[in-house]
PDB file of N, CA, C and O in Angstrom:
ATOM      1  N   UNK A   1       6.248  -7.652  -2.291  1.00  0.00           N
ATOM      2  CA  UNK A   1       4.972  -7.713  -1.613  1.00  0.00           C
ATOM      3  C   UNK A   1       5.217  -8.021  -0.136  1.00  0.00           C
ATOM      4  O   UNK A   1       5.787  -8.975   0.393  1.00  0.00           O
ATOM      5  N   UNK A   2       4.538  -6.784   0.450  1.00  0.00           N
ATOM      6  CA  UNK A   2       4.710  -7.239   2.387  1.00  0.00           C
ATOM      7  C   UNK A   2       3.550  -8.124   2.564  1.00  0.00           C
ATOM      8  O   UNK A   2       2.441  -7.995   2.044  1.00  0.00           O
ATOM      9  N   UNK A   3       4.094  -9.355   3.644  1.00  0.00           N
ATOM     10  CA  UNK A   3       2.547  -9.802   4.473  1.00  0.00           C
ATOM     11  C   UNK A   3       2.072  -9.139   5.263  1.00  0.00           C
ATOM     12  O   UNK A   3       2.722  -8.290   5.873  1.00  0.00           O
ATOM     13  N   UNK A   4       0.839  -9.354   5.448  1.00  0.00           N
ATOM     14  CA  UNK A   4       0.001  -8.760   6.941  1.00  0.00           C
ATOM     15  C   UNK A   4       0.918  -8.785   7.946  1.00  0.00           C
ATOM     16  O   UNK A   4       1.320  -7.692   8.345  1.00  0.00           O
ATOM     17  N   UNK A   5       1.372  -9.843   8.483  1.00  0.00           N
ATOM     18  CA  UNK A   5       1.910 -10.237   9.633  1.00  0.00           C
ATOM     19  C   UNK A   5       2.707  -9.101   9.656  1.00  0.00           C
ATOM     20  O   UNK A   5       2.383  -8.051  10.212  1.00  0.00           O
ATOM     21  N   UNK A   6       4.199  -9.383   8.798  1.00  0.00           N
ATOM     22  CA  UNK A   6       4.726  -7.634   8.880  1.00  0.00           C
ATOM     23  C   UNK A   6       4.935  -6.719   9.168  1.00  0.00           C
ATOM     24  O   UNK A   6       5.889  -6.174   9.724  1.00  0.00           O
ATOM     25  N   UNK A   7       3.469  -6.257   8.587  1.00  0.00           N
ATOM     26  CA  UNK A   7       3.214  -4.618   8.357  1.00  0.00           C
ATOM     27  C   UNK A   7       2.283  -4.415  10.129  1.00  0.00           C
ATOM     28  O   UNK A   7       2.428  -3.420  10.838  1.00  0.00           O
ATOM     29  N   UNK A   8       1.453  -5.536  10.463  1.00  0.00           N
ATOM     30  CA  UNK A   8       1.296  -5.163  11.870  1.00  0.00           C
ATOM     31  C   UNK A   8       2.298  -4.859  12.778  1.00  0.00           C
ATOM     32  O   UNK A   8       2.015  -4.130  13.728  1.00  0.00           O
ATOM     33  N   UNK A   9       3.717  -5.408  12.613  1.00  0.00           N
ATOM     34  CA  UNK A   9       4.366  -5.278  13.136  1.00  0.00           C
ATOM     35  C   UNK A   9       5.197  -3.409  12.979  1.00  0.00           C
ATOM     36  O   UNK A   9       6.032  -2.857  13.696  1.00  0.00           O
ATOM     37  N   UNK A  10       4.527  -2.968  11.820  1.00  0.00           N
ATOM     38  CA  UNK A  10       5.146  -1.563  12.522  1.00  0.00           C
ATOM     39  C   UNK A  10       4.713  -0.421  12.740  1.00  0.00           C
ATOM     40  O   UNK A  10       3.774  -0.194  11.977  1.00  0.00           O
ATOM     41  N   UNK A  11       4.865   0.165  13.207  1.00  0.00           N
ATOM     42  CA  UNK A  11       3.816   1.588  13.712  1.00  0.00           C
ATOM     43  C   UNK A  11       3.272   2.173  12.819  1.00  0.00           C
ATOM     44  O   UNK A  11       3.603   1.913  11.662  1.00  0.00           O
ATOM     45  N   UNK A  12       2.509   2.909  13.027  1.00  0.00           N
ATOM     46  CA  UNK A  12       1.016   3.895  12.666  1.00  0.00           C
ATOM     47  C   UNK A  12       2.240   4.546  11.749  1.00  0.00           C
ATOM     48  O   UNK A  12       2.160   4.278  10.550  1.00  0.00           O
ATOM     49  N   UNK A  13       3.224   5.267  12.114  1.00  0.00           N
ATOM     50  CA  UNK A  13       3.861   6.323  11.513  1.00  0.00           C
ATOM     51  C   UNK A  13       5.062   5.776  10.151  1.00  0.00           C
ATOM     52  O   UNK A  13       5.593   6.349   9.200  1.00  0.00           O
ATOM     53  N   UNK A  14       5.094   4.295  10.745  1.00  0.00           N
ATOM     54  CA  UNK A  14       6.009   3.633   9.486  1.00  0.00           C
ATOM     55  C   UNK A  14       4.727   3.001   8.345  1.00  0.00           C
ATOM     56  O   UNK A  14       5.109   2.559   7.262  1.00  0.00           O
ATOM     57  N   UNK A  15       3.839   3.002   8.546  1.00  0.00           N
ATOM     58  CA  UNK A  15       2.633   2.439   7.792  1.00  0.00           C
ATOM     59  C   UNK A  15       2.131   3.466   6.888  1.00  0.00           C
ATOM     60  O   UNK A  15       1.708   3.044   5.811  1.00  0.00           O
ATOM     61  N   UNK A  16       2.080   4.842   7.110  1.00  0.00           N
ATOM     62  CA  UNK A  16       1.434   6.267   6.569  1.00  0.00           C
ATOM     63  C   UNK A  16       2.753   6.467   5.907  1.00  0.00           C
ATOM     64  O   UNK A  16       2.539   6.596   4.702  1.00  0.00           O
ATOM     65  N   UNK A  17       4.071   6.550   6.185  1.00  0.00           N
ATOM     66  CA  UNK A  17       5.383   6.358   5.345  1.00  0.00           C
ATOM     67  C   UNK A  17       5.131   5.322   3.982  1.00  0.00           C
ATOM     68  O   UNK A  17       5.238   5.794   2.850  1.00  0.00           O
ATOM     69  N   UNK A  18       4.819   4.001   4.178  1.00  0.00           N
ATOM     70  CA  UNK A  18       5.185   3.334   3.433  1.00  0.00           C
ATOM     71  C   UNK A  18       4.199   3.552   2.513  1.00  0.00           C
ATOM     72  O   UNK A  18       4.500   3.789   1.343  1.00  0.00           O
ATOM     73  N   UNK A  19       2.728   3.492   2.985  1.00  0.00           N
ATOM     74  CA  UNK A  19       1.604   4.036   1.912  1.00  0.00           C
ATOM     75  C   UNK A  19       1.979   4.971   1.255  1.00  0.00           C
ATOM     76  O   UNK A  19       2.044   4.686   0.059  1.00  0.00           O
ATOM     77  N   UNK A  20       2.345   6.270   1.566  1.00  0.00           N
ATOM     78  CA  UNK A  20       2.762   7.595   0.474  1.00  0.00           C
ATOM     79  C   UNK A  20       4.214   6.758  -0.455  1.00  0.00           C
ATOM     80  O   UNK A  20       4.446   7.318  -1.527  1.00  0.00           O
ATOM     81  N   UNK A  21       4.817   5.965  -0.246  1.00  0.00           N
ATOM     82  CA  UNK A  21       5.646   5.631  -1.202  1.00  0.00           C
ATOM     83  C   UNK A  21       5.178   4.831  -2.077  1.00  0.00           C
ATOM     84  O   UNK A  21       5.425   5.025  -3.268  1.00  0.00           O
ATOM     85  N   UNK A  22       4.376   3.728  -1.642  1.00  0.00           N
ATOM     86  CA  UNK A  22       3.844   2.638  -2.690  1.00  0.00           C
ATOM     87  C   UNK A  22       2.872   4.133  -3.392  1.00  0.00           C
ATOM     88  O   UNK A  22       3.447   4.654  -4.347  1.00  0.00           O
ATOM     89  N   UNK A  23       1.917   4.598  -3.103  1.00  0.00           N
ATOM     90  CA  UNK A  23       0.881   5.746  -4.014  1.00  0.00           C
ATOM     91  C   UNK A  23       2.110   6.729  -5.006  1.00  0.00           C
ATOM     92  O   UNK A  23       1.903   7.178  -6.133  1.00  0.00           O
ATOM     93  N   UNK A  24       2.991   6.827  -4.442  1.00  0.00           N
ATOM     94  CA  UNK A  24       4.181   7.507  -5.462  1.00  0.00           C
ATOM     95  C   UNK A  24       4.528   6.701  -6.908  1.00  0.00           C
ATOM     96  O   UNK A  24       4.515   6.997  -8.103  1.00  0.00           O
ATOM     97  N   UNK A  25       4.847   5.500  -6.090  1.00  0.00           N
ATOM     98  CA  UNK A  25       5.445   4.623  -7.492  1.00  0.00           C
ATOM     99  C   UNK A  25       4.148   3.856  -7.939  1.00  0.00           C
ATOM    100  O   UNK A  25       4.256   2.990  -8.808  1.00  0.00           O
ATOM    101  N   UNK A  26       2.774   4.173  -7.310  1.00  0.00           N
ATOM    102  CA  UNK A  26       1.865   3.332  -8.494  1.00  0.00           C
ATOM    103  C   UNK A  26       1.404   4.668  -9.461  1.00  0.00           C
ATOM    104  O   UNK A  26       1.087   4.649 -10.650  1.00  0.00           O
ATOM    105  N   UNK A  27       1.470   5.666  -8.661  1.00  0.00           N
ATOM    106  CA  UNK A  27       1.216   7.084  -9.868  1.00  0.00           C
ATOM    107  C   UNK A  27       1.903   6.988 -10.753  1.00  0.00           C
ATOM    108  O   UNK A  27       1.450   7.148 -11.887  1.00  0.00           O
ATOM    109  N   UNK A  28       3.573   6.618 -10.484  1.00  0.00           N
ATOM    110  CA  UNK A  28       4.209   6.751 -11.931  1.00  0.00           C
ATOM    111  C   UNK A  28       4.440   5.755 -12.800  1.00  0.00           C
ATOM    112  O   UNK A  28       4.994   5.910 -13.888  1.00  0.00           O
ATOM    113  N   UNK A  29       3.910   4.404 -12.227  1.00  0.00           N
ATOM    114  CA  UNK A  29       3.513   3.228 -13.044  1.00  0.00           C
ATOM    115  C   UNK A  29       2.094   3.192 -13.746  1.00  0.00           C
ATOM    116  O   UNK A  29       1.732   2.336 -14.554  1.00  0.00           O
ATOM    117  N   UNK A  30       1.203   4.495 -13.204  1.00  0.00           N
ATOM    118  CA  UNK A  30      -0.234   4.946 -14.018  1.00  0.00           C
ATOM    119  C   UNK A  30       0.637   5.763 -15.136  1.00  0.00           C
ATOM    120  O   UNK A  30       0.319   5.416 -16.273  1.00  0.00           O
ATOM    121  N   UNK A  31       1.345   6.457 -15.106  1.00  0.00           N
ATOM    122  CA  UNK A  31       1.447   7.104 -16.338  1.00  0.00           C
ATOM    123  C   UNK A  31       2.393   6.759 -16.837  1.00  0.00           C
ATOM    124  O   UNK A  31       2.494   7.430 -17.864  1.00  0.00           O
ATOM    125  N   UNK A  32       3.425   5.910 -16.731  1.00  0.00           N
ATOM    126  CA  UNK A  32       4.183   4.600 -17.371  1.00  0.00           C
ATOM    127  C   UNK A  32       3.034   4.483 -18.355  1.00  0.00           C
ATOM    128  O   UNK A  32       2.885   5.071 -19.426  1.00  0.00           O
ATOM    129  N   UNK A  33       2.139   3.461 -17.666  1.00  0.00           N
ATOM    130  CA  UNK A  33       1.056   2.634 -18.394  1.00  0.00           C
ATOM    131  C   UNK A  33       0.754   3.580 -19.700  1.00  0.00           C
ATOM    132  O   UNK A  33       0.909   3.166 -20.849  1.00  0.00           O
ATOM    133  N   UNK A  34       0.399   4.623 -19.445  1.00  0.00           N
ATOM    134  CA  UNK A  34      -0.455   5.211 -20.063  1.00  0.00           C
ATOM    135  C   UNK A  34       0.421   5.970 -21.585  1.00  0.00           C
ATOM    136  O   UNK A  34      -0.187   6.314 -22.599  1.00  0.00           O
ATOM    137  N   UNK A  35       1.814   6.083 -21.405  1.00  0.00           N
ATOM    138  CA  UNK A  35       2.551   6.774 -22.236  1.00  0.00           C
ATOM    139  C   UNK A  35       3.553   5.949 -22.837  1.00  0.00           C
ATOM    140  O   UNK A  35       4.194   6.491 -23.738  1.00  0.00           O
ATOM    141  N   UNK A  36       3.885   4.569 -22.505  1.00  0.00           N
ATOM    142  CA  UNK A  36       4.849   3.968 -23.019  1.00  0.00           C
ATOM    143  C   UNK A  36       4.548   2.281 -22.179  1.00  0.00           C
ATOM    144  O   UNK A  36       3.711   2.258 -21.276  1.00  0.00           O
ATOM    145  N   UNK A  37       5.096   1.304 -22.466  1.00  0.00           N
ATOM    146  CA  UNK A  37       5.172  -0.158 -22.305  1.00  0.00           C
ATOM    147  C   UNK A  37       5.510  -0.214 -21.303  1.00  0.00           C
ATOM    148  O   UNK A  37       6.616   0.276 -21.074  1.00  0.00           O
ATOM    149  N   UNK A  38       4.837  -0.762 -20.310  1.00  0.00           N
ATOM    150  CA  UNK A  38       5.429  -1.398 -18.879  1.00  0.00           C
ATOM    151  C   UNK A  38       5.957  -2.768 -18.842  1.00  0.00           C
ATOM    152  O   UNK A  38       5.351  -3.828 -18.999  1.00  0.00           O
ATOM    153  N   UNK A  39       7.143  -2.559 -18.617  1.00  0.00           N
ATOM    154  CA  UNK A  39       8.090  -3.699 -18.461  1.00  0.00           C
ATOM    155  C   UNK A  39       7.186  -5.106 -17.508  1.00  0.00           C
ATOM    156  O   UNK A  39       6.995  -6.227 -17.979  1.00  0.00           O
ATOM    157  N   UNK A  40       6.768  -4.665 -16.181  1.00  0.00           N
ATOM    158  CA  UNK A  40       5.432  -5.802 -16.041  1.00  0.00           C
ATOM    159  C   UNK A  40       4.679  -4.956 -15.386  1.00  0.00           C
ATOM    160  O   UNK A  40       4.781  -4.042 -14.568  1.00  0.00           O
ATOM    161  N   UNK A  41       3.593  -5.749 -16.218  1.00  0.00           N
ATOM    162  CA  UNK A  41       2.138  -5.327 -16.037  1.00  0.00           C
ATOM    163  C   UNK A  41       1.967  -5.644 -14.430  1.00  0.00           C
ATOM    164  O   UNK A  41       2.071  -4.956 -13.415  1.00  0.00           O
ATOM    165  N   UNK A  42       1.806  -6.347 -14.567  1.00  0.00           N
ATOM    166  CA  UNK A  42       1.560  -7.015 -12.814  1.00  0.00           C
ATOM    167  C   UNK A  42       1.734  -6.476 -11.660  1.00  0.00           C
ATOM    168  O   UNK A  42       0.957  -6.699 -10.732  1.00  0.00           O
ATOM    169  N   UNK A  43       2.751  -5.710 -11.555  1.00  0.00           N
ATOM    170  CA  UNK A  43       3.283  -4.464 -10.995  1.00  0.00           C
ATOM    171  C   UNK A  43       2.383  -3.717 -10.282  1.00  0.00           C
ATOM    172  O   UNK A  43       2.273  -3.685  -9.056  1.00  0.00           O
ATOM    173  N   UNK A  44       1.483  -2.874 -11.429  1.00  0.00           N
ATOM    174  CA  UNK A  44      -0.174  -2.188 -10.979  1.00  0.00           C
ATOM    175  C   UNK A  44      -0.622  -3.005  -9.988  1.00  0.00           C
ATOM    176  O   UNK A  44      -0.655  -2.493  -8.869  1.00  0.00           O
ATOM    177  N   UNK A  45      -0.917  -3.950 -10.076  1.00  0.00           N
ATOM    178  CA  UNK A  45      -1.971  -4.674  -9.471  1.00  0.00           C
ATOM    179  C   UNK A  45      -1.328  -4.999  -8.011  1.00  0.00           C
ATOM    180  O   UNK A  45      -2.059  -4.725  -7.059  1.00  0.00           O
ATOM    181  N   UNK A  46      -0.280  -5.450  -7.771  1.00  0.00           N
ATOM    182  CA  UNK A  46       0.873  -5.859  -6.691  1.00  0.00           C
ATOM    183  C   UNK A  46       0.598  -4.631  -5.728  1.00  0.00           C
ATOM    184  O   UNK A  46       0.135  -4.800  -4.600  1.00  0.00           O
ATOM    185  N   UNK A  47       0.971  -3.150  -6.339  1.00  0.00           N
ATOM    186  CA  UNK A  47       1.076  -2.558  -5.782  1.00  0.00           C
ATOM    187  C   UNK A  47      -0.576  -2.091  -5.365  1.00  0.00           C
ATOM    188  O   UNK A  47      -0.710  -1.822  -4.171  1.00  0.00           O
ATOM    189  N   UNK A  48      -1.436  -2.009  -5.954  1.00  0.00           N
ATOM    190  CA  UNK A  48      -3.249  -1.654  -5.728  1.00  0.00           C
ATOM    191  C   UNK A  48      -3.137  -2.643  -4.257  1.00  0.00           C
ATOM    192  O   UNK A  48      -4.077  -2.359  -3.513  1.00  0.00           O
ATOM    193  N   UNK A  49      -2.473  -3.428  -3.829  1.00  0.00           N
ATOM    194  CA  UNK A  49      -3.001  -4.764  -2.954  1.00  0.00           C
ATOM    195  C   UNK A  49      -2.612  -4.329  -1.939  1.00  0.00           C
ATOM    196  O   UNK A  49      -3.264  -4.154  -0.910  1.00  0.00           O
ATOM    197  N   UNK A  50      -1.109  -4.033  -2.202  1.00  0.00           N
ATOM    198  CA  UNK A  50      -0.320  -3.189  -1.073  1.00  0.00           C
ATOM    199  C   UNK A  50      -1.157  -2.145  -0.198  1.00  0.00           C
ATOM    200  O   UNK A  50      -1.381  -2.139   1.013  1.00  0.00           O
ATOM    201  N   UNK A  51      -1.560  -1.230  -1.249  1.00  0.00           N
ATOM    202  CA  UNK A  51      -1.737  -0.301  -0.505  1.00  0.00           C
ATOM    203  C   UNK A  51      -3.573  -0.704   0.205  1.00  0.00           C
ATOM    204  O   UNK A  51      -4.203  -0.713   1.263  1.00  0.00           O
ATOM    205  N   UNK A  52      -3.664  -0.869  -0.669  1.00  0.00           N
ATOM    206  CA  UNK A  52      -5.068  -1.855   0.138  1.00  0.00           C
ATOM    207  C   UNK A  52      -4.941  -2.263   1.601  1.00  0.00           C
ATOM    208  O   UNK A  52      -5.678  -2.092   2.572  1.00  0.00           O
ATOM    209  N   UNK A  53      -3.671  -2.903   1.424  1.00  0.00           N
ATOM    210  CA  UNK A  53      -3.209  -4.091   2.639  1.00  0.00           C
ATOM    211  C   UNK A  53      -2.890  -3.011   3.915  1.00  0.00           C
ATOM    212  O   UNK A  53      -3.149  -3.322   5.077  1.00  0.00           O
ATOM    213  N   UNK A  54      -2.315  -1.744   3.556  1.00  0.00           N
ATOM    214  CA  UNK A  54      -1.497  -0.955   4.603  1.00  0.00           C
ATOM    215  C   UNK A  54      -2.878  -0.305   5.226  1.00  0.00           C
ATOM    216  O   UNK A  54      -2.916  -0.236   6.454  1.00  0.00           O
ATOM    217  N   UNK A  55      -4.276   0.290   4.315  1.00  0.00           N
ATOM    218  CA  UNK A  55      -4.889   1.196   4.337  1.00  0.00           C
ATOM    219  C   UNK A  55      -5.820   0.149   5.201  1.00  0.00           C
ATOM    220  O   UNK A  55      -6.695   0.814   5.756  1.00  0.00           O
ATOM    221  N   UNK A  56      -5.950  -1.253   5.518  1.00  0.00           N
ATOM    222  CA  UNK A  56      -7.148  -1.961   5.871  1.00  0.00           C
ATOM    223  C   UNK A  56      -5.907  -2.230   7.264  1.00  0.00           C
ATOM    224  O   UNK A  56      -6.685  -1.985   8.186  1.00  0.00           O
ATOM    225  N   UNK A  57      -5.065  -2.434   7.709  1.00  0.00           N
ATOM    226  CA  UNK A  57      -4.613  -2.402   8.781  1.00  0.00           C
ATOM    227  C   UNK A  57      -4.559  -1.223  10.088  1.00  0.00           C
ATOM    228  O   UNK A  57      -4.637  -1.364  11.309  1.00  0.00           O
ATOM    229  N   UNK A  58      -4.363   0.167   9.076  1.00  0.00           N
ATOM    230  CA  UNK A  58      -4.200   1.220   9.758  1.00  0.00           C
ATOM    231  C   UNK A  58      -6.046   1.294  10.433  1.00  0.00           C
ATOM    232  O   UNK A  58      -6.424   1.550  11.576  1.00  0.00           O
ATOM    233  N   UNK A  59      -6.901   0.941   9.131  1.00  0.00           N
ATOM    234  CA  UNK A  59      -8.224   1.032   9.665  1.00  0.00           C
ATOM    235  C   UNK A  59      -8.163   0.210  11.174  1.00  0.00           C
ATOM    236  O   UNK A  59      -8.405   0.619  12.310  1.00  0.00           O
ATOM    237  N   UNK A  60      -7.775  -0.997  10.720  1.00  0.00           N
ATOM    238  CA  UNK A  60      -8.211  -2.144  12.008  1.00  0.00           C
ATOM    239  C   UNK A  60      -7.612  -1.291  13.326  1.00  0.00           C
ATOM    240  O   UNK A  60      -7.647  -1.840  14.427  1.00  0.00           O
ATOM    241  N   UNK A  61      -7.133  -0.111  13.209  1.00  0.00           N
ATOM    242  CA  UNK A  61      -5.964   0.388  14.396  1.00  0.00           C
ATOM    243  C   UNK A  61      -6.987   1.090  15.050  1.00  0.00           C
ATOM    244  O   UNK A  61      -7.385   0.898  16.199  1.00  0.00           O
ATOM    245  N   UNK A  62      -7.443   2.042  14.115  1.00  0.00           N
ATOM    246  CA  UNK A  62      -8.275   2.909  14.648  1.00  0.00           C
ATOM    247  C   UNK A  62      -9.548   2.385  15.193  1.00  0.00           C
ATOM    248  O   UNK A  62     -10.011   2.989  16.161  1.00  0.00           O
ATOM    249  N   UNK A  63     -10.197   1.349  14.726  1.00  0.00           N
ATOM    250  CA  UNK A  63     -11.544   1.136  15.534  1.00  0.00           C
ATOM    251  C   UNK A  63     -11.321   0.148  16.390  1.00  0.00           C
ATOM    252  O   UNK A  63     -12.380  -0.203  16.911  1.00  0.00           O
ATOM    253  N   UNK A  64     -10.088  -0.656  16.885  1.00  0.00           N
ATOM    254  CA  UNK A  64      -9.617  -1.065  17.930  1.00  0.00           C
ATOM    255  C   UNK A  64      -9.942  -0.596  19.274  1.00  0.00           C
ATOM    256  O   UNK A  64     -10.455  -1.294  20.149  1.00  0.00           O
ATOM    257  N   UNK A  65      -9.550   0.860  19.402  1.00  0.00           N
ATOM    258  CA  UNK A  65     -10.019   1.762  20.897  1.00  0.00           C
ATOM    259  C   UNK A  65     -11.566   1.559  20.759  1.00  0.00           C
ATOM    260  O   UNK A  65     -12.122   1.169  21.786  1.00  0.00           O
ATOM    261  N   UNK A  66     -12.366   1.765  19.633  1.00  0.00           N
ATOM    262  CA  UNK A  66     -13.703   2.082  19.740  1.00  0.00           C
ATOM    263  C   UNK A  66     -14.259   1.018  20.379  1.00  0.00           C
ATOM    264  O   UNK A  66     -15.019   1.151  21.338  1.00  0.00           O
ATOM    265  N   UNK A  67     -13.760  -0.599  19.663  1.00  0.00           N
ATOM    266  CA  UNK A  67     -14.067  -1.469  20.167  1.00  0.00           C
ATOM    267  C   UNK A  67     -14.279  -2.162  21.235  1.00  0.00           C
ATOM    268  O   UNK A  67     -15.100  -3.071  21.360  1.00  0.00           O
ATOM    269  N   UNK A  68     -13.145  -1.525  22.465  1.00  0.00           N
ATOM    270  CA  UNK A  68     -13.141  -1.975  23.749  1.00  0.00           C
ATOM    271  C   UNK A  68     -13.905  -1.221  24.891  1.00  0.00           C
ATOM    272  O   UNK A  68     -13.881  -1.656  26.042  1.00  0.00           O
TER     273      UNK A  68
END
């Protein structure tokens, strides 16, 4: 799990990187789930936060300019 602090720390283009990887491995931990036993559950959820976390930063980026 990344902190906020972190992930502000790296660009627009390492942030849209890291999102398409966490959405990769929670797709194949959806159909993990769905076809056989997930070693941990918890996992799903870790990663739902993540990408939450990357997708609510990149937002804060963009309405930054609007803001000033």
């Amino acid at each position: 799990m990344t902190k906020p602090k972190d992930l502000r720390e790296k660009s627009s283009e390492q942030l849209e990187f890291s999102i398409s990887e966490a959405r990769e491995q929670l797709f194949r931990l959806r159909f993990q789930s769905a076809t056989e036993k997930l070693d941990r559950p918890s996992e799903l959820r870790q990663l739902r936060r993540e990408v939450a976390r990357i997708k609510t930063i990149l937002r804060q980026r963009q309405d930054a300019p609007a803001a000033q």
